[in-house]
N, C-alpha and C positions, 0 to 999 in steps of 0.2 A: 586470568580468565579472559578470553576474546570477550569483545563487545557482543557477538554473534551468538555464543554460548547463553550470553546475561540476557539476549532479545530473548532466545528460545523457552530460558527459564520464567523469565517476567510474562510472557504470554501465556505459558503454560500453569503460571500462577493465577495470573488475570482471571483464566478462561476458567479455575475450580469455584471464584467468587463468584463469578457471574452464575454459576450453576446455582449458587448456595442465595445469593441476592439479584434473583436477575433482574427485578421492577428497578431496585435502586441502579444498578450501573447501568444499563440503559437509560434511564432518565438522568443522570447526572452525566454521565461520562459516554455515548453514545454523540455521535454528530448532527444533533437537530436544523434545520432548516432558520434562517430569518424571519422576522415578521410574529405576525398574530395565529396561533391554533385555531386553523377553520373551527368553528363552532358545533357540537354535535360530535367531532370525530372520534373514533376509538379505533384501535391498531388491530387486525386481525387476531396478534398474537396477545391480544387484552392485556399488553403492559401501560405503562402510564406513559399520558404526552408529555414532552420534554420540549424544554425551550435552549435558545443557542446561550452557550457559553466559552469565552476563551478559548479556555484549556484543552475546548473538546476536538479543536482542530489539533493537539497530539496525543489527547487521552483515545481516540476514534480508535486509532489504531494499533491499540492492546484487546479492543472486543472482537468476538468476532460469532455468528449467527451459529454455530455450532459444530463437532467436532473435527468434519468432515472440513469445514473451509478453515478452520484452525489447522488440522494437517499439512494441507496443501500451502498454504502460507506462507509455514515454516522449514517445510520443505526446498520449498523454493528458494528462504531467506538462508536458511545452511548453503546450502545447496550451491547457490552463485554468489552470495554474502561471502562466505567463508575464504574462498580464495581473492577478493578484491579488499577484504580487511588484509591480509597478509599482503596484497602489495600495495596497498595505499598506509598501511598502519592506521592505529586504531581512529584518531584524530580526525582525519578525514573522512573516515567510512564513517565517522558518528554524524560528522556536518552534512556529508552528502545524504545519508540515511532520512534526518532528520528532517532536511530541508525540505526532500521531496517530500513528507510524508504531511508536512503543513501545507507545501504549494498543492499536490492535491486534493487535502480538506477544503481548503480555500475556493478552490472550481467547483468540487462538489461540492459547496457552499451555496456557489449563484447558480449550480443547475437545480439543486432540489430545490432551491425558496421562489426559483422565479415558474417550477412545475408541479409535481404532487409532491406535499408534504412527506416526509418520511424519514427515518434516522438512517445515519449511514455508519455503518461500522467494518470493520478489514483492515489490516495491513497491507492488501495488495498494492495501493497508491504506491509507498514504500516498494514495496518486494516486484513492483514492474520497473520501476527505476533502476533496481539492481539487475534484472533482465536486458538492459539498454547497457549498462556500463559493462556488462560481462561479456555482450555481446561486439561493442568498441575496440576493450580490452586485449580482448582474445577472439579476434574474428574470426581466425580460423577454426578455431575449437568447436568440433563435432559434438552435437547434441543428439540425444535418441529421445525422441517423442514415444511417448506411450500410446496416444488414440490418432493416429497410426504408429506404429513401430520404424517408424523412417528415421536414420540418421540424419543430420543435418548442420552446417556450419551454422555457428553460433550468430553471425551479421543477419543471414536468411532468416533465420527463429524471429530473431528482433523484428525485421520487418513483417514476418508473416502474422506475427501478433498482433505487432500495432494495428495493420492491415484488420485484423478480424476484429479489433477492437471497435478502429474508428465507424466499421459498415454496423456490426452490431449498435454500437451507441445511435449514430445516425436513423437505422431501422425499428432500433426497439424490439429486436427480437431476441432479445435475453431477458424478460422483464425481471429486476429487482438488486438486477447487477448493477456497480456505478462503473458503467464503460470508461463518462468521463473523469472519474477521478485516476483511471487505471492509465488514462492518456498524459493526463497532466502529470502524473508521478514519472513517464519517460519525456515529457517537454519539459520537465524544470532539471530531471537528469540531464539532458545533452544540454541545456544553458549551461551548468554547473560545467560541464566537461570541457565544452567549449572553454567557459571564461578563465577554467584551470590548466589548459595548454597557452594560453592567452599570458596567467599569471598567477603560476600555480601556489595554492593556499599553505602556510609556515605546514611543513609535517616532520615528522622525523622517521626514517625507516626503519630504526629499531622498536617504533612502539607497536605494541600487537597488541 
């Protein structure tokens, strides 16, 4: 079984607990902010406040706000996942996967605790990282956008997102999104890609 199959399944297992206990994995396993809970607070969605813990910088990103951004996730993660496990083998698509998905808890770490409090949950960190490598990979490779239906090479995608990323995060006009975790998941992607044309990490390409 691909690493990419076992994501799909793990989040889609995730995602029936959290239906069934959602106060508990939001409060344990959701990505809470640094520091002291403002006093008085309570979450629009009346679940319990939650304080930072380790694990939650890679537990974060098996939650995710409901089913709609759970779809879209894992679409994505098949989707451009699926063929860069097949040419990096499994080994690397797991370090690369992984790493992004801590380096962007990590930033959205110091954006929410040093702004408004708030849990942060999604794999996007992750699954923007693999938008960046798929788009290196295979730059010529033609994408069709859904909202517009426009074809488009796979390099242009990459920038055009990050582009809509970095002006949303900067403007605040997506409130509730983490722009910047979605930025950092493609900045610690091209560190990684860099430093592994640089001095690429033990892999084997029989492993899937």
């Amino acid at each position: 079984m691909s690493l990419v199959i076992l994501l799909l399944i793990l989040n889609g297992m995730t995602f029936l607990v959290e239906l069934a206990m959602p106060r508990v994995m939001f409060h344990y396993f959701a990505l809470w902010p640094l520091g002291a809970v403002p006093e008085g607070m309570v979450l629009p969605t009346d679940m319990p406040v939650g304080e930072f813990r380790l694990w939650q910088l890679l537990s974060y990103a098996f939650l995710h706000g409901n089913l709609f951004h759970l779809f879209i996730n894992m679409f994505v993660l098949w989707m451009f996942g699926s063929p860069l496990e097949r040419a990096w083998g499994t080994r690397r698509f797991a370090l690369y996967y992984f790493l992004c998905v801590v380096g962007a808890g990590a930033v959205q770490l110091l954006v929410v605790s040093l702004g408004e409090f708030a849990p942060t949950v999604g794999a996007s960190g992750g699954v923007y990282a693999l938008l960046l490598a798929f788009g290196m990979h295979y730059p010529n490779q033609y994408i069709l956008l859904l909202i517009p239906p426009i074809p488009m090479k796979a390099k242009y995608f990459v920038i055009f997102i990050g582009l809509i990323e970095l002006w949303s995060g900067i403007t605040g006009t997506r409130q509730g999104v983490a722009h910047f975790a979605h930025l950092a998941g493609m900045a610690f992607g091209l560190i990684l890609i860099l430093s592994w044309r640089q001095r690429p990490p033990p892999s084997s390409s029989r492993e899937r």
